[in-house]
Backbone as numpy.savetxt, mean C-alpha at the origin, in Angstrom:
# Nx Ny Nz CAx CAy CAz Cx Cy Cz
-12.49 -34.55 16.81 -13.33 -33.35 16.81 -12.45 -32.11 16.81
-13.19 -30.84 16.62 -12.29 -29.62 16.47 -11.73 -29.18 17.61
-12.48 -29.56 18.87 -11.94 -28.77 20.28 -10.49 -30.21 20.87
-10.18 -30.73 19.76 -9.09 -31.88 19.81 -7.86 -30.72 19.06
-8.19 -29.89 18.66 -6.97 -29.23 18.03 -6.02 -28.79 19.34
-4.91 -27.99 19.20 -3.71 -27.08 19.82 -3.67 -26.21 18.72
-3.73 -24.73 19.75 -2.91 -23.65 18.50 -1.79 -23.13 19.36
-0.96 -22.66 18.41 0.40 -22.54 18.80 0.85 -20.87 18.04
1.50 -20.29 18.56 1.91 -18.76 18.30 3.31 -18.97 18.67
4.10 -18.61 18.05 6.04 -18.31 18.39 6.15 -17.76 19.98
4.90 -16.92 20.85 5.62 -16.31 21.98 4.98 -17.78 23.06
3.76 -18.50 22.34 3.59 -19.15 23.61 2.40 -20.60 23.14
2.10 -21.58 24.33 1.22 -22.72 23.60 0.00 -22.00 24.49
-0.89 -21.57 23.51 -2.39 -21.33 23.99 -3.06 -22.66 24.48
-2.64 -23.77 23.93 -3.49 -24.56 24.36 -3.83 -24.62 26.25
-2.27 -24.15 26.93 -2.22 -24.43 27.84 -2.83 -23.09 28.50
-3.29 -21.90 28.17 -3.37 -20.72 28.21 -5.23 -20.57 29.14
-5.42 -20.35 30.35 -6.95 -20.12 31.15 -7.30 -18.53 30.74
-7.56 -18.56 29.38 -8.03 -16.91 29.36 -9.59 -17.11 29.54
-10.05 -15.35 30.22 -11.46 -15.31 29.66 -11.66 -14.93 28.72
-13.05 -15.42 27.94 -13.31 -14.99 26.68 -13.69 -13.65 26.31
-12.35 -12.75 26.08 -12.66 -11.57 25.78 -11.53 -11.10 25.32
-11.47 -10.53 23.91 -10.02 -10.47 22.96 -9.53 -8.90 22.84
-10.14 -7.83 23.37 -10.26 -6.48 22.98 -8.25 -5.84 23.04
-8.44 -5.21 22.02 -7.32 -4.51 21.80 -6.98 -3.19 21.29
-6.46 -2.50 21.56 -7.06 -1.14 21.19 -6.69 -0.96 19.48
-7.23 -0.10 18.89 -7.21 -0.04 17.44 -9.14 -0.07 16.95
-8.92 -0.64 15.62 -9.78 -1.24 14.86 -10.93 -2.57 15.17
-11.81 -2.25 14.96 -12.45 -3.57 14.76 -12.27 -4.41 13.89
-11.84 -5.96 14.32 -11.69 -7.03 12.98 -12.27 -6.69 11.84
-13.99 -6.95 12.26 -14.51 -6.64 11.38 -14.81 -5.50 10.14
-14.62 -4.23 11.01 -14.30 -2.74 9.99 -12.66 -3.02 9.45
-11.96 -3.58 9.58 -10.69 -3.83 9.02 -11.13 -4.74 7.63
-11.57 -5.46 8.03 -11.93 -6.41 6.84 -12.31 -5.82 5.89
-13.31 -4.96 5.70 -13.96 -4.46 4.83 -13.40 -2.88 4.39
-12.14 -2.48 4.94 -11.88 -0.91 5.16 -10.33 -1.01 4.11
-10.67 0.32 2.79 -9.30 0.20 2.35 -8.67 1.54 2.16
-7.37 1.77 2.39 -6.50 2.89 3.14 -6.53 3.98 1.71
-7.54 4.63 1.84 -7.30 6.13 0.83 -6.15 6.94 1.03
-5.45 7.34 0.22 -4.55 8.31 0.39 -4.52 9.51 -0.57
-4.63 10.64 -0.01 -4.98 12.07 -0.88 -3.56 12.50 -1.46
-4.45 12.17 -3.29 -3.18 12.75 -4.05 -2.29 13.88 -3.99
-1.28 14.20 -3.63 -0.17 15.35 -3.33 -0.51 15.91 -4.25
-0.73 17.59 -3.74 -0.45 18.30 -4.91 0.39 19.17 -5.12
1.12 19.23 -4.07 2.86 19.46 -4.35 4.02 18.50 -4.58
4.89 19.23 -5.27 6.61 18.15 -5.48 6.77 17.88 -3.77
6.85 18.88 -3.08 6.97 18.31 -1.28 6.49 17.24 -1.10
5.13 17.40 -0.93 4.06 16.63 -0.50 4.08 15.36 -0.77
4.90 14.56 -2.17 5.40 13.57 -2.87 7.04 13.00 -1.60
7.25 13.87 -1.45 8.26 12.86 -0.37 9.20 12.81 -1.07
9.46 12.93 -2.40 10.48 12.32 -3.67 11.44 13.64 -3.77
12.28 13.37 -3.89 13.80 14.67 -4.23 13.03 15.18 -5.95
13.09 16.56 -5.83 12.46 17.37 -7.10 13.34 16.86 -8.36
14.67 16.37 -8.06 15.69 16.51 -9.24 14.96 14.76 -9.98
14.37 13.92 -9.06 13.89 12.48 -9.82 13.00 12.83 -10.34
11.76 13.65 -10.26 10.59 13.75 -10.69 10.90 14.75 -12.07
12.07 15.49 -12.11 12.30 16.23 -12.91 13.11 15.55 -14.25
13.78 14.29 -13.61 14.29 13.11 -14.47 13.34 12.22 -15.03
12.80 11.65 -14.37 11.61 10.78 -14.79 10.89 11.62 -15.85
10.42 13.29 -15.59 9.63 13.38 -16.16 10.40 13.60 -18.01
11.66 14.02 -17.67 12.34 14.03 -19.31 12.31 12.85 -19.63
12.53 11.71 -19.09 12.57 10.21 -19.52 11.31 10.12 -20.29
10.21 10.32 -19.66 8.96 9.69 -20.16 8.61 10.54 -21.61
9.50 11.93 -21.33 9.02 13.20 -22.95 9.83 12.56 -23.67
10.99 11.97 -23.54 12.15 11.50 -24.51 11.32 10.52 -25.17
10.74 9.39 -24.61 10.27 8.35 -25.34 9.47 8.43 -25.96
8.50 9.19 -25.53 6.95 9.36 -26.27 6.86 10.90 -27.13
8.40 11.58 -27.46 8.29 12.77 -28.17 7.00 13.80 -27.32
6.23 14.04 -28.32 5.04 15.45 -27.64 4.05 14.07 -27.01
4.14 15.43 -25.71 3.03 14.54 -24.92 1.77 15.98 -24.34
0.96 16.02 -24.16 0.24 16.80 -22.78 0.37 16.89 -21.51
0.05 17.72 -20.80 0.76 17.98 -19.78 -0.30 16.82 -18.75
-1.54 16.74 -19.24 -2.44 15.99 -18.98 -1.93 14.13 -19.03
-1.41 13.99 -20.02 -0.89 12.80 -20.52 0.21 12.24 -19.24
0.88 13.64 -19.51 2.31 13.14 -18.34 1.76 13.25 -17.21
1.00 13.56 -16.56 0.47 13.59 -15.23 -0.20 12.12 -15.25
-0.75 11.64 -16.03 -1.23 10.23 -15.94 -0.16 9.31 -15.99
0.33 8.97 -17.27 1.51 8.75 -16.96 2.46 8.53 -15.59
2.76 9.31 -14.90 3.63 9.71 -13.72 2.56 9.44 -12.41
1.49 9.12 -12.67 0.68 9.10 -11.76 0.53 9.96 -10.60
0.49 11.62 -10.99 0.55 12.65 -10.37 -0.45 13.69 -11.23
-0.58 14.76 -9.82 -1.85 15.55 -10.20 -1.20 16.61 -10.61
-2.35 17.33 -11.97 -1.41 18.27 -12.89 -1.15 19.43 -12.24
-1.55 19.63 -11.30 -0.43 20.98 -10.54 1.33 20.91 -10.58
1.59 19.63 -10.05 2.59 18.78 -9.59 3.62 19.15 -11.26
2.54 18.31 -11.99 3.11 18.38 -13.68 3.44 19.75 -14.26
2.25 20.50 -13.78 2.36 21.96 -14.43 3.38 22.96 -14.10
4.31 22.53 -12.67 5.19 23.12 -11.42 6.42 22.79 -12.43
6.65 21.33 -13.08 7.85 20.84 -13.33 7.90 21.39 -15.14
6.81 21.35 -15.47 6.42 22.29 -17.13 7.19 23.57 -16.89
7.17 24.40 -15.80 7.09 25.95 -15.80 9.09 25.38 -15.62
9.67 24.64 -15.32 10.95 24.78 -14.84 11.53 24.58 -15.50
11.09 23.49 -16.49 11.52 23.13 -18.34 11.55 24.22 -19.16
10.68 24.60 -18.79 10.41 26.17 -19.77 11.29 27.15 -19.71
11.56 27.43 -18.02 12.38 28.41 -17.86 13.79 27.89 -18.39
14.12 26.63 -17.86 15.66 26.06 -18.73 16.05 25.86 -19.90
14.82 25.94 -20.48 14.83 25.63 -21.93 14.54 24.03 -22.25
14.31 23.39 -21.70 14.42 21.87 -21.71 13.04 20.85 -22.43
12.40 22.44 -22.73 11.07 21.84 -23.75 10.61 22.26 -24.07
9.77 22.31 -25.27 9.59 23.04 -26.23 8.10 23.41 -25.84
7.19 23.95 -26.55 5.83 23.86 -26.72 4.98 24.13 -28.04
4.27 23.17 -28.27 3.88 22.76 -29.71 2.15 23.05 -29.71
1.63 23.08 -28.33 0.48 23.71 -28.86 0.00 23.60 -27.40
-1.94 23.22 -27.87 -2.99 23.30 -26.24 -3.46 21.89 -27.00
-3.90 21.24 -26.21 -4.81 19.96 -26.11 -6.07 19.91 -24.89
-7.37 20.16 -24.56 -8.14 19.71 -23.52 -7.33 20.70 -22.50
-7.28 21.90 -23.15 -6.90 22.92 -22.05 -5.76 23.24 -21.45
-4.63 21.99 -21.96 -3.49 22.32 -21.14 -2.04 21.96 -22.56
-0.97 23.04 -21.75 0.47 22.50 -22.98 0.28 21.16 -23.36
0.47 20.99 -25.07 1.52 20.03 -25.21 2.99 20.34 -25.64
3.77 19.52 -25.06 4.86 19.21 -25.19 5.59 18.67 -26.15
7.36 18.89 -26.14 7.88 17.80 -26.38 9.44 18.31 -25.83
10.53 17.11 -25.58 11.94 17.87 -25.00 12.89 18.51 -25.68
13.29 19.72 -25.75 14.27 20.41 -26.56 15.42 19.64 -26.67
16.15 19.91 -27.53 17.48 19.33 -27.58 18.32 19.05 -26.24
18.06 19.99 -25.77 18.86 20.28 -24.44 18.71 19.04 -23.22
16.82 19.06 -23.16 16.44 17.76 -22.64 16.31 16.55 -22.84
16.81 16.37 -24.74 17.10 15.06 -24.51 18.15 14.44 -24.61
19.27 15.45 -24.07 20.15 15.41 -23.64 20.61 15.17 -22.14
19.65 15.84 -21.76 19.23 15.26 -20.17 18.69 14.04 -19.79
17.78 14.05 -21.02 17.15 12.49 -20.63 18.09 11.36 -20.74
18.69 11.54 -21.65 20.08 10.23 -22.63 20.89 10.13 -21.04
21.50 11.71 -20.61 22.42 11.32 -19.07 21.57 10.54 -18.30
20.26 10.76 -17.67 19.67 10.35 -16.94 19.41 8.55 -16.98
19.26 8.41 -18.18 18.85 6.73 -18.44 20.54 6.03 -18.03
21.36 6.89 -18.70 22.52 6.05 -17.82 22.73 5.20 -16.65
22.10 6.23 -16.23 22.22 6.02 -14.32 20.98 5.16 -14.11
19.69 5.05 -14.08 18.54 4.97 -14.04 17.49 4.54 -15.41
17.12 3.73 -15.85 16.64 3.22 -16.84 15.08 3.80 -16.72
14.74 3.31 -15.18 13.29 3.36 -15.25 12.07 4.36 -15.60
11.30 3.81 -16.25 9.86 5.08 -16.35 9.42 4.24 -16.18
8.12 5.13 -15.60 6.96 4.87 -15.44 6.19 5.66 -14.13
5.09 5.32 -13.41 4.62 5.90 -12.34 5.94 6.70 -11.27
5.71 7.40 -10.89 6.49 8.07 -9.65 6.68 7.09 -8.35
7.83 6.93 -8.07 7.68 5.22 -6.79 6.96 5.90 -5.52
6.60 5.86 -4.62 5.91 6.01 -3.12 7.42 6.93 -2.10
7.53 7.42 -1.84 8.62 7.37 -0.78 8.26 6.41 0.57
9.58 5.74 0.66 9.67 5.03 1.98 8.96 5.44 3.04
9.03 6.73 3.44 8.22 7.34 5.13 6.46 7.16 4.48
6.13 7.58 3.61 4.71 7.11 3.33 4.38 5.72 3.06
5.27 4.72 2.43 4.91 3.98 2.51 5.18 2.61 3.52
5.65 3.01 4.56 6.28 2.56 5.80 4.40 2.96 6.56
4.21 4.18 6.44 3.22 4.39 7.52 1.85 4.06 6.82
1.28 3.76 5.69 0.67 3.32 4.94 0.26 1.68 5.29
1.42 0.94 5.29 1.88 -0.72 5.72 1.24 -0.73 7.54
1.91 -0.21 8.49 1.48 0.37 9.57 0.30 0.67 9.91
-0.52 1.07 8.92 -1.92 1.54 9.13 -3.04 -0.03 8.93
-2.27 -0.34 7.84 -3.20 -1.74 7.67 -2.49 -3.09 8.46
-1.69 -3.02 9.65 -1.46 -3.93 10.13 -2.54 -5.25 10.67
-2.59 -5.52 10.58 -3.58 -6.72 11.83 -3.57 -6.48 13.32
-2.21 -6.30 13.82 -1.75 -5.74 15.14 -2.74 -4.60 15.52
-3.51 -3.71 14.12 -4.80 -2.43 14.75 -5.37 -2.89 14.95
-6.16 -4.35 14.60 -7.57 -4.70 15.20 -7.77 -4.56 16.31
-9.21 -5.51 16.26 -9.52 -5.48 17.91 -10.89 -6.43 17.20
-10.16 -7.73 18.11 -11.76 -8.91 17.70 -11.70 -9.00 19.16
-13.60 -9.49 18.93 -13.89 -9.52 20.24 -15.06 -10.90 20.37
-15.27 -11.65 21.28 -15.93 -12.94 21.10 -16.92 -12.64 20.43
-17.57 -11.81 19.75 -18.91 -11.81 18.80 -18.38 -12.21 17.91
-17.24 -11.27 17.12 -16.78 -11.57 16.15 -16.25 -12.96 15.52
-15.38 -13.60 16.68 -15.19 -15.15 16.53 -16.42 -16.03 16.23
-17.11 -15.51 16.78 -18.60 -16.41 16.84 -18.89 -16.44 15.62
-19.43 -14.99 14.98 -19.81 -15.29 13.83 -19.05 -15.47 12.76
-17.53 -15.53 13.08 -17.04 -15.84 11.94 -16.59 -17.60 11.55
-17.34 -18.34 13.10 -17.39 -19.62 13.29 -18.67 -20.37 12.87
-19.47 -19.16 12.54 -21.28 -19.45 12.88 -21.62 -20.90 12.05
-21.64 -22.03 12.76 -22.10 -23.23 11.52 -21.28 -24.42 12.11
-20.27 -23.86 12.89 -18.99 -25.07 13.41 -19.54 -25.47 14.79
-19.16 -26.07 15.37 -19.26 -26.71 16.70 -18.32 -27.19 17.49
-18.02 -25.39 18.13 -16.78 -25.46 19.17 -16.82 -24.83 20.27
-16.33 -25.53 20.85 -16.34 -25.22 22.68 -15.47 -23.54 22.92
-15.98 -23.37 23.81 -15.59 -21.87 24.66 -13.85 -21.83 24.59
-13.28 -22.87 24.96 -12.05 -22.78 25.15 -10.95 -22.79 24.16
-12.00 -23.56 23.00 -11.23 -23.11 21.67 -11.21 -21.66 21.12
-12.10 -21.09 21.25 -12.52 -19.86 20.74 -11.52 -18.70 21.75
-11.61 -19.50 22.86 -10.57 -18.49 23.03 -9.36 -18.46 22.78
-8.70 -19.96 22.67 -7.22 -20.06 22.06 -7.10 -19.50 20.58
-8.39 -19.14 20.02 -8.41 -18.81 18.59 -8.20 -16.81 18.55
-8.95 -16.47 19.60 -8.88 -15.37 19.80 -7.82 -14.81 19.94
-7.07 -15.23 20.89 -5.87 -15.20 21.62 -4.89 -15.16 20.41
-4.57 -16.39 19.75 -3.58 -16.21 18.85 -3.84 -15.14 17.88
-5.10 -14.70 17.18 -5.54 -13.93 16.12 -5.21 -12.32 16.87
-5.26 -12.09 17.91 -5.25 -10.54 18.69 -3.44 -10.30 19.20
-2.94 -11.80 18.49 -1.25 -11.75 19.39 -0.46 -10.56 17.90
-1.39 -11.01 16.41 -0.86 -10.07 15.37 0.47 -10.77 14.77
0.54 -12.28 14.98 1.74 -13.03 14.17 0.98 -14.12 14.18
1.60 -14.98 13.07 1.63 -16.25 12.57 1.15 -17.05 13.78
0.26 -18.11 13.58 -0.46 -19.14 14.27 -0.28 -20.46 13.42
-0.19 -21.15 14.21 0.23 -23.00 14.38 -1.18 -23.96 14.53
-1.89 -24.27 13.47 -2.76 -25.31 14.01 -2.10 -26.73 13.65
-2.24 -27.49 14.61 -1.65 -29.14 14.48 -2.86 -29.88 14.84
-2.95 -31.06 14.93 -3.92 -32.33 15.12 -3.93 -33.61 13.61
-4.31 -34.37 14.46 -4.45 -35.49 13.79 -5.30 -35.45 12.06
-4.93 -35.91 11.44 -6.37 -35.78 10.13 -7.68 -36.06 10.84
-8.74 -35.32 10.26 -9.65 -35.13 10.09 -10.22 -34.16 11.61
-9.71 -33.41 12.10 -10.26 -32.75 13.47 -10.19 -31.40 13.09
-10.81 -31.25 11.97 -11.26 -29.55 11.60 -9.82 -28.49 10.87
-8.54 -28.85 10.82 -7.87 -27.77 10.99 -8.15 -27.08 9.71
-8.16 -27.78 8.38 -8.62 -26.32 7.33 -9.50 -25.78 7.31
-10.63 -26.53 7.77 -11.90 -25.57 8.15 -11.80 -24.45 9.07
-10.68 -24.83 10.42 -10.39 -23.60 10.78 -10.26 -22.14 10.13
-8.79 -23.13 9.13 -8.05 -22.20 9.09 -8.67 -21.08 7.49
């Protein structure tokens, strides 16, 4: 039967563990976790991006080099950035000379890189090959990871219940189940064949 199982966690054996049934932890609810996914508001500054101005200013000649005239609209998709961001790094090309301008499209420059910039671009691929989207910076995406941990929940014996609703298990399992699920690491089910463990798990 299922209350024949042991669960096991790296800090300790629950089996041997007299908790009462009650899992609360501060954070999140299991359940609003489950269903909850982490929005993040597009930067609309070069700051606000986390990224050194001189990559976004590389990347963005990389991506004009390859695709000749683009929109300023285009490269903001592209780069996966909002056209303020695009329009900031347009005005700096302009002033350097590093791109040309060939007309309006849907309201905004199109482009393409002056000699100068694809000359910049050619140095740049040296070092760095890649285009495409703008990468995340580390500190955002460190606290991003952090936000959706498991370690935020907070299950509490309702929640076990109904996420058991149909099985037939004793109090003391549910709490060794609790217990390991609220510890926020890897869990150990063992037992013999046939005593529930993938249905657990």
């Amino acid at each position: 039967m299922a209350q024949d199982l042991l669960v096991k966690t790296p800090e300790c054996e629950l089996a041997q563990l007299d908790l009462p049934l009650k899992f609360e932890k501060t954070g999140r609810r299991f359940d609003e976790m489950q269903n909850t996914t982490t929005l993040v508001e597009a930067p609309q500054t070069i700051r606000d991006t986390g990224i050194p101005r001189i990559l976004l200013e590389e990347l963005a000649l990389k991506i004009l080099f390859l695709n000749g005239e683009m929109s300023l609209a285009d490269l903001a998709e592209q780069m996966c950035l909002s056209l303020p961001i695009v329009d900031d790094l347009f005005q700096f090309f302009r002033r350097e000379q590093l791109c040309e301008v060939k007309g309006m499209a849907r309201g905004v420059h199109v482009i393409a890189p002056s000699s100068a910039g694809k000359d910049r671009a050619v140095a740049s691929f040296r070092f760095n090959q890649y285009v495409g989207p703008v990468p995340v910076s580390l500190d955002d995406y460190s606290a991003i990871v952090r936000s959706q941990s498991v370690q935020q929940s907070a299950v509490e014996p309702a929640d076990l219940k109904r996420a058991f609703d149909g099985l037939v298990l004793d109090e003391r399992l549910l709490t060794q189940l609790g217990t390991a699920v609220v510890s926020g690491t890897s869990l150990f089910l063992y037992g013999p064949p046939g005593t529930g463990k993938t249905t657990l798990a």
